[in-house]
C-alpha positions in Angstrom: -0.9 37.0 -94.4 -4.4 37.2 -93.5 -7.5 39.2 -94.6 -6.0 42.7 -94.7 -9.0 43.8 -92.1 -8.1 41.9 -89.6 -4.4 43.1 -89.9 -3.5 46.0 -87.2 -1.1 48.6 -88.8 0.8 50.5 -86.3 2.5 54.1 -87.4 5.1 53.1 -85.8 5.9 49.7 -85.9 8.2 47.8 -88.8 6.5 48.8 -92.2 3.7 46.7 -93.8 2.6 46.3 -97.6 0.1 45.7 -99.7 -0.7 44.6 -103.3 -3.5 45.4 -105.6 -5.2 42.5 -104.6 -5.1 43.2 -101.0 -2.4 40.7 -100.1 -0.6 42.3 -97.1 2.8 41.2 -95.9 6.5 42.6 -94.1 8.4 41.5 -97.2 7.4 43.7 -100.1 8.9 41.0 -102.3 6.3 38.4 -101.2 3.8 40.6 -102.9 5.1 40.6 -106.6 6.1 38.3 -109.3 9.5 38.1 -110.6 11.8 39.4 -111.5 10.5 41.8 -109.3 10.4 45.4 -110.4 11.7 48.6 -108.7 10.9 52.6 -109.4 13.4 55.5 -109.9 10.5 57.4 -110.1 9.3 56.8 -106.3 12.9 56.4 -105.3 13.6 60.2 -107.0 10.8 61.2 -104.4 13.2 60.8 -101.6 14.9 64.1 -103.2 11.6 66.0 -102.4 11.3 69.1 -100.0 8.5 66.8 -98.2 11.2 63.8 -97.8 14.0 65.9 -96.9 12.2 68.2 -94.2 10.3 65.6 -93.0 13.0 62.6 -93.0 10.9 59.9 -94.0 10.8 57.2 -96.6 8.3 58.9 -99.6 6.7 55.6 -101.4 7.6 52.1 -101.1 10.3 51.1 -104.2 8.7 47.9 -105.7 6.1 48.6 -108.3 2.4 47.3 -107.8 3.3 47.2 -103.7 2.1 50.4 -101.3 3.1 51.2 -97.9 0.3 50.9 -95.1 0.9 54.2 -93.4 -2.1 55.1 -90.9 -2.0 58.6 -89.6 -2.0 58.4 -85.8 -5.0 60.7 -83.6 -5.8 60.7 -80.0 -9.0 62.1 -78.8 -9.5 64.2 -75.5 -7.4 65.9 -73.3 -5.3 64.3 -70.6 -4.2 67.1 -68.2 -2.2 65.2 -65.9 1.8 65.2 -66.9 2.4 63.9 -63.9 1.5 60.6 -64.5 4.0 60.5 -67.3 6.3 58.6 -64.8 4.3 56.2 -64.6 2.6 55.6 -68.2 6.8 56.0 -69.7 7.9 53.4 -67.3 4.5 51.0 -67.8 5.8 51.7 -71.7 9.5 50.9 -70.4 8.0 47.8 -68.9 6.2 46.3 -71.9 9.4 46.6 -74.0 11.4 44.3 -71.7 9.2 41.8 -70.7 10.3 38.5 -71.4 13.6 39.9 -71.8 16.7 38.6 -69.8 19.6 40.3 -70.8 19.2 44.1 -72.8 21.5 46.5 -74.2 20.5 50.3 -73.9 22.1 52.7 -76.8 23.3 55.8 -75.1 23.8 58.7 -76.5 24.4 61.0 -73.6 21.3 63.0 -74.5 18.3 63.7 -72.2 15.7 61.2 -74.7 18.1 57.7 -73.8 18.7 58.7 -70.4 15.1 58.9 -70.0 15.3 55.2 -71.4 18.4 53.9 -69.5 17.1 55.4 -66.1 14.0 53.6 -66.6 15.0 50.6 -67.7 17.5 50.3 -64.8 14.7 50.7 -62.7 13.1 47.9 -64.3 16.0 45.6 -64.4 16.8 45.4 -60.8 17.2 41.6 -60.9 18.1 41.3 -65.0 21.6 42.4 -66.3 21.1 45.4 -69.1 24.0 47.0 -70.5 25.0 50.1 -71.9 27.0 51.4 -74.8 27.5 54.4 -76.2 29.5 55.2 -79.7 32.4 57.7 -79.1 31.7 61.0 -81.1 32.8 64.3 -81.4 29.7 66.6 -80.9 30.0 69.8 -82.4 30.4 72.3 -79.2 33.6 70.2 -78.9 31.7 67.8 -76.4 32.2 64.2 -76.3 29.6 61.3 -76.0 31.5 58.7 -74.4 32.6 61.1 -71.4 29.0 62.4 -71.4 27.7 59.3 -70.8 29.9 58.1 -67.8 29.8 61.5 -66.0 25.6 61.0 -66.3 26.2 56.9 -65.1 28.0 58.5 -62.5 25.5 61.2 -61.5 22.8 59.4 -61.4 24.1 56.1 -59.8 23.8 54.0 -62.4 25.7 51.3 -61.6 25.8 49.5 -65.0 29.2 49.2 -67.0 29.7 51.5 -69.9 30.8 49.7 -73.4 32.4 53.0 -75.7 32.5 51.6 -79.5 34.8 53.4 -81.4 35.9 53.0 -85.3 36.2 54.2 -88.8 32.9 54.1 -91.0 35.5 52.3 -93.9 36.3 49.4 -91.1 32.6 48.9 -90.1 29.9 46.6 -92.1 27.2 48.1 -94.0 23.9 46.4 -92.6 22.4 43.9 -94.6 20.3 44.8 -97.0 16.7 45.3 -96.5 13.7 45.1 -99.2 11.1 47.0 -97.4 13.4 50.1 -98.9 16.4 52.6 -98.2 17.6 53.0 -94.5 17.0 56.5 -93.1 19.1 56.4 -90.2 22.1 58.9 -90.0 25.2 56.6 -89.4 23.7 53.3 -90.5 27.4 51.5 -90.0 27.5 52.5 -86.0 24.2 51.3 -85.8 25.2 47.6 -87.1 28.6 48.2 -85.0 26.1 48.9 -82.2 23.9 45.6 -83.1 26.9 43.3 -83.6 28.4 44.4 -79.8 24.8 43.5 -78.6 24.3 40.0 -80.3 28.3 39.4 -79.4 27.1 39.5 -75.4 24.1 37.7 -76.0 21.5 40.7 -75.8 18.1 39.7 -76.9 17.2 43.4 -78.1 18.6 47.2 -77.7 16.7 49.8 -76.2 16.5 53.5 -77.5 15.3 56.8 -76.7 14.2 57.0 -80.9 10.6 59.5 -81.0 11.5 61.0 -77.5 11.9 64.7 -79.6 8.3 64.4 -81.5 6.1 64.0 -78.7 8.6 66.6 -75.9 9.9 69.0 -77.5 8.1 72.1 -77.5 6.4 73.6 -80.7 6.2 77.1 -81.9 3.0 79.2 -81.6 2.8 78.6 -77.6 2.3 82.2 -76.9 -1.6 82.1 -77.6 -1.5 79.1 -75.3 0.4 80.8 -72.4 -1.1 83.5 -72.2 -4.4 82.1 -71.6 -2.6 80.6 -68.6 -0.9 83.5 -67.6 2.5 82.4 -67.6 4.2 85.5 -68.2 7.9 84.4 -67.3 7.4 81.3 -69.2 6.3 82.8 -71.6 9.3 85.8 -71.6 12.0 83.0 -71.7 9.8 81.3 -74.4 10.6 84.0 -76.9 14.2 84.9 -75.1 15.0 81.2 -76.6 13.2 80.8 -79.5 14.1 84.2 -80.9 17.5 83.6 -80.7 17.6 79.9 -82.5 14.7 81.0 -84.9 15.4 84.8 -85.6 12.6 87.6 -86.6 10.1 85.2 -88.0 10.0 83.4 -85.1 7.8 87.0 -83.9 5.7 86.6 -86.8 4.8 83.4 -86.2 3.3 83.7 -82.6 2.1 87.2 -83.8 0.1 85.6 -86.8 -1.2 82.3 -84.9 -3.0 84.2 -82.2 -4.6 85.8 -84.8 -5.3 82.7 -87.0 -8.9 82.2 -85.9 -9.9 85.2 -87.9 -8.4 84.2 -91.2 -9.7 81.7 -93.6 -9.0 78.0 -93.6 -7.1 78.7 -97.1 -5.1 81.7 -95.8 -4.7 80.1 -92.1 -2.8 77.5 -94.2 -0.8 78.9 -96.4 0.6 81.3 -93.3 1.1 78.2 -90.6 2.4 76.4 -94.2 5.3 79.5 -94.7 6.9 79.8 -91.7 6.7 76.3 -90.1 7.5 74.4 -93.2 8.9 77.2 -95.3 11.1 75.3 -97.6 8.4 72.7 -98.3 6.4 75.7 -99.6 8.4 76.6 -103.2 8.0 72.1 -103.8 11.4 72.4 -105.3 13.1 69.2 -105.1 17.1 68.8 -104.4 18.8 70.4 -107.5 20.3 67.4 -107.7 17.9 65.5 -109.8 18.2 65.6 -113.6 15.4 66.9 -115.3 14.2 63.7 -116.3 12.6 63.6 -113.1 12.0 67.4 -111.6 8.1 66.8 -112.8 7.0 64.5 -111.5 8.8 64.9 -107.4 7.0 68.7 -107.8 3.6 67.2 -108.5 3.9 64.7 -106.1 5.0 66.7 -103.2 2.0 69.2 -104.5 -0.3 66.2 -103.6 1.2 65.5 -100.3 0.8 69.4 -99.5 -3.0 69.2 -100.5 -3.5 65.8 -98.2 -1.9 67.9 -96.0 -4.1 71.0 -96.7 -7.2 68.6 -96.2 -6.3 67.4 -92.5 -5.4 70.9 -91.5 -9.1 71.4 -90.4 -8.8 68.9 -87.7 -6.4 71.1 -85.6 -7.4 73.1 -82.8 -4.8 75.5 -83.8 -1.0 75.8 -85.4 0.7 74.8 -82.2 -1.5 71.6 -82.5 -0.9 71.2 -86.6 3.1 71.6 -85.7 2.4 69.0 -82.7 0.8 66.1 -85.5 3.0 67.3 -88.8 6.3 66.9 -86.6 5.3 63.1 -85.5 3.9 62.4 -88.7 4.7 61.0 -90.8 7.8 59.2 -88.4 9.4 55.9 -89.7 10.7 53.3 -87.2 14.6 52.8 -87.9 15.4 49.1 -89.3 17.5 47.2 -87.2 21.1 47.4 -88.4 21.7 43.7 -87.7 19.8 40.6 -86.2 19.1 42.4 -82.8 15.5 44.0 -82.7 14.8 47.2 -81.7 13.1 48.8 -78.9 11.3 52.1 -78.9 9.7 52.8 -75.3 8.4 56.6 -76.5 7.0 54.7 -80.1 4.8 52.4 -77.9 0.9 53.0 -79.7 -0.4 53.6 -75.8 2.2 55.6 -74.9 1.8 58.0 -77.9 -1.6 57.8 -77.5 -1.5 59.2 -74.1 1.6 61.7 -74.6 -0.1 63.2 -77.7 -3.4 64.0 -75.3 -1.2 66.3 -73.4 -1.8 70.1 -73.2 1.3 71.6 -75.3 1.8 74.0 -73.1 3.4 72.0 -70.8 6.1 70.7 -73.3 8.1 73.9 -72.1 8.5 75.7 -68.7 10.9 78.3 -67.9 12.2 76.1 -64.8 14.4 74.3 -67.0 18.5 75.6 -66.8 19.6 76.1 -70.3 17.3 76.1 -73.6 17.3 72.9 -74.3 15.8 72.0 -70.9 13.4 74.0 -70.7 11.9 73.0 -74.1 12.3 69.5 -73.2 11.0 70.2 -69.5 8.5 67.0 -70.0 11.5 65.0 -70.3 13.9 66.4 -68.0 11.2 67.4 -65.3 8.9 64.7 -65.3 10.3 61.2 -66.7 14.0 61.9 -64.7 12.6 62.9 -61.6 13.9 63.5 -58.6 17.6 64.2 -60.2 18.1 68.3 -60.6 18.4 70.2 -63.6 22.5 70.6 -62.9 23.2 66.8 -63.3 21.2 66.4 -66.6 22.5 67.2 -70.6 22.2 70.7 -70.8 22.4 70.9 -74.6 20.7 68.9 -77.0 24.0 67.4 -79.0 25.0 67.8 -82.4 26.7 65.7 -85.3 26.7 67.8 -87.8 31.0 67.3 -88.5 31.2 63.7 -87.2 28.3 63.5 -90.0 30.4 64.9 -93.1 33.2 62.8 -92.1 31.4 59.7 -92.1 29.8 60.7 -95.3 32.9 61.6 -96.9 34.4 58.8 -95.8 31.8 56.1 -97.7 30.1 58.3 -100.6 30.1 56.6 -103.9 32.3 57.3 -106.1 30.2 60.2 -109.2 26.9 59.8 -107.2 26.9 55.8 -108.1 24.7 54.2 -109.7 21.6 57.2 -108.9 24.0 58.4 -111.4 24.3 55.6 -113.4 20.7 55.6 -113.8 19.8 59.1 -114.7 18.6 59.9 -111.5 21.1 62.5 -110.2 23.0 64.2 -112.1 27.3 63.7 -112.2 28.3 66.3 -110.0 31.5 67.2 -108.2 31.8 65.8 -104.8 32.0 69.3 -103.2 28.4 69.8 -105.0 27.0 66.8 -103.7 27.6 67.9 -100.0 26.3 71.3 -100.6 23.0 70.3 -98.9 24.2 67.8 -95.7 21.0 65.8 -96.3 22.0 64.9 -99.6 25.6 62.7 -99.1 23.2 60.0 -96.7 20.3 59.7 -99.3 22.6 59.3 -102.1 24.5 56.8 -100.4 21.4 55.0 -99.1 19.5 54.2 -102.4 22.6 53.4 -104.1 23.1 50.6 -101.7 19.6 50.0 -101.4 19.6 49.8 -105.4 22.8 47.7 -105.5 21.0 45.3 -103.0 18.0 44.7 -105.1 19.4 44.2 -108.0 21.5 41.3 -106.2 18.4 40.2 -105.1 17.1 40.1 -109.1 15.4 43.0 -109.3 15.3 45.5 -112.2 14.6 49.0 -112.7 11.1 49.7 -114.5 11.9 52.9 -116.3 15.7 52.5 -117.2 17.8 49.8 -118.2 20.0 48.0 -115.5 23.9 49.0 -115.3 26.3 46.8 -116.8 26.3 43.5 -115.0 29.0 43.0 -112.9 28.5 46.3 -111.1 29.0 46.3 -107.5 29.5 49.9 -106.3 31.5 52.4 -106.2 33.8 53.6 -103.6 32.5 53.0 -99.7 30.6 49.8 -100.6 32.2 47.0 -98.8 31.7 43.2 -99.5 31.1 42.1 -96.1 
């Protein structure tokens, strides 16, 4: 690749690297000699309370290769939400062009709908299809018949593919080197990207970011008030007080006063009860001691990097705004279908980001979830009513410990092999719901790279021959 200068880096766009000598590619492996090296030590840093809470890749595996990850900003103050119609379908519009034949992934959630309407706006004379994947929320909702009673409401008149299976029946998507996938149910996703390239779809379309630039923030009230939104501003705490609990009170208590303390103590306060469990920098217990250490002094530097940029915020609802977007790592694509991200477009953040916050909630909304994604519901689905859209944001939390359960190496794999994690019973391991998907996703990551001749710097490789343990299929 060129000189690195020259080189634009998007924060949200597929991840670039670079070498000590400024060499800058996609492929991390064009970047080193072989046999190419990989760290447990930056892969242990996925077990941080920074990773974790924040759901985003830590360091890039291969050793003498970084990740290029540019913090996005946007200057001024755009006051208009209602051209948000307009710049989401412009964004909507630059995605597709070129494009004859799309699939949309929906979910049955406000974020794709926003896609899906928009794209069928756009698509008048070009087929797009739509597929959801059939899921149990946890409410006792159900995706697929979501999905067609929203086609239905909003006349949609696009057929509606439901992809069903068991995790055990699907294909794990290929292997990739820029590092471990962070997406929840990676096999759907490649279920989801097979379907596509099987009707001849030239990419799939997604409603991924739509929650870090919409949804509303805590510490509103200062903001509120100033505009004298007093019922907004009772339903504001009526909601959050009931999914957030007594600190919730503290919060908006202590950030109107947060002018008046110092930058130190504004930080450690906005730090406690935004981010509390980042606070303590313990790691996931299950790490062995070998590498404790060094994740708690790493995620110690990422809190002071984080501790130098606080400064820059107008105030916590704006720190809470920029820490929940960043940093945000685009999903790979699960097969040989790209990717679309309509609210990830640079321009579109850009201008979404240059919003007043304020405006992320209104009390006009039906239900919670609504009204803290009024920008969404309000503004991009215009002219439809409250009544015919999602009025709860939908959660996997069960459908996720089945699939989990259903895959999960057997004795941690080889993280355990390694001296990583520790060999723990498979109730321990799912303790923490976070922890089942990272284990699972370095071990294949780690079983892929060593396929692909690489070799751990600070351990020796497991015994050749070593393929995986249970849940790793050979597709």
């Amino acid at each position: 690749m060129g000189p690195s200068e020259a080189i634009h880096v998007s924060p949200f766009a597929a991840p670039l690297f670079e070498n000590a000598e400024g060499t800058r590619s996609y492929n991390p492996l064009d970047l080193i000699p072989s046999p190419p090296q990989f760290s447990l030590r930056r892969l242990a840093l996925y077990f941080s309370a920074p990773s974790l809470e924040g759901e985003f890749a830590p360091e890039c595996p291969w050793v003498g290769v970084k990740r290029l990850r540019p913090e996005p900003r946007a200057s001024g103050v755009a006051t208009l939400s209602s051209e948000l119609f307009d710049r989401f379908r412009s964004s909507v519009r630059e995605c597709l062009v070129d494009k004859e034949r799309v699939l949309v992934s929906f979910s049955g959630g406000l974020d794709s709908l926003a896609a899906l309407y928009h794209a069928d706006l756009e698509c008048s004379d070009r087929e797009l299809l739509v597929a959801v994947t059939c899921l149990d929320d946890d409410v006792g909702g159900n995706s697929a018949r979501t999905a067609a009673r929203l086609l239905d409401a909003m006349n949609i008149a696009r057929p509606l593919k439901v992809l069903s299976g068991c995790p055990v029946s699907l294909k794990e998507p290929d292997w990739d080197p820029a590092g471990p996938r962070t997406d929840a149910m990676p096999r759907y996703n490649w279920q989801m990207s097979d379907f596509a390239q099987q009707q001849g779809a030239e990419a799939i379309l997604t409603g991924t970011g739509s929650d870090e630039l919409f949804m509303a923030t805590r510490f509103l009230t200062g903001r509120l008030l100033r505009d004298f939104r007093c019922r907004d501003i009772f339903y504001y705490w009526y909601d959050s007080l009931r999914y957030f609990g007594p600190l919730f009170a503290a919060g908006e208590c202590l950030s109107v006063l947060s002018r008046v303390f110092s930058h130190r103590k504004s930080f450690k306060y906005y730090q406690s009860l935004s981010w509390p469990a980042i606070c303590n920098l313990a790691p996931s217990p299950v790490l062995t001691d070998k590498y404790m250490c060094h994740v708690k002094e790493w995620s110690l530097q990422w809190l002071l990097e984080r501790f130098k940029r606080f400064p820059s915020y107008s105030d916590w609802a704006d720190a809470e705004a920029w820490d929940g977007l960043y940093p945000i790592d685009a999903i790979t694509p699960a097969g040989s279908i790209p990717l679309l991200t309509p609210f990830l477009n640079e321009s579109f953040v850009e201008f979404a980001m240059r919003l007043p916050l304020h405006q992320r909630y209104s009390s006009a909304g039906l239900t919670p979830y609504q009204r803290h994604k009024i920008l969404v519901a309000k503004e991009l689905l215009r002219p439809y009513p409250f009544k015919m859209l999602p009025f709860y944001k939908q959660g996997y939390g069960n459908a996720l410990r089945r699939y989990w359960q259903s895959v999960f190496p057997d004795n941690g794999g080889l993280l355990a092999d390694l001296g990583v994690i520790q060999r723990l019973s498979h109730q321990e391991y799912f303790e923490d719901c976070r922890v089942p998907r990272l284990i699972y996703s370095l071990h294949h990551w780690i079983n892929g790279a060593i396929r692909a001749g690489g070799v751990p710097a600070e351990s020796r490789a497991p015994d050749v021959g070593y393929v995986g343990g249970a849940g790793e299929d050979s597709n």
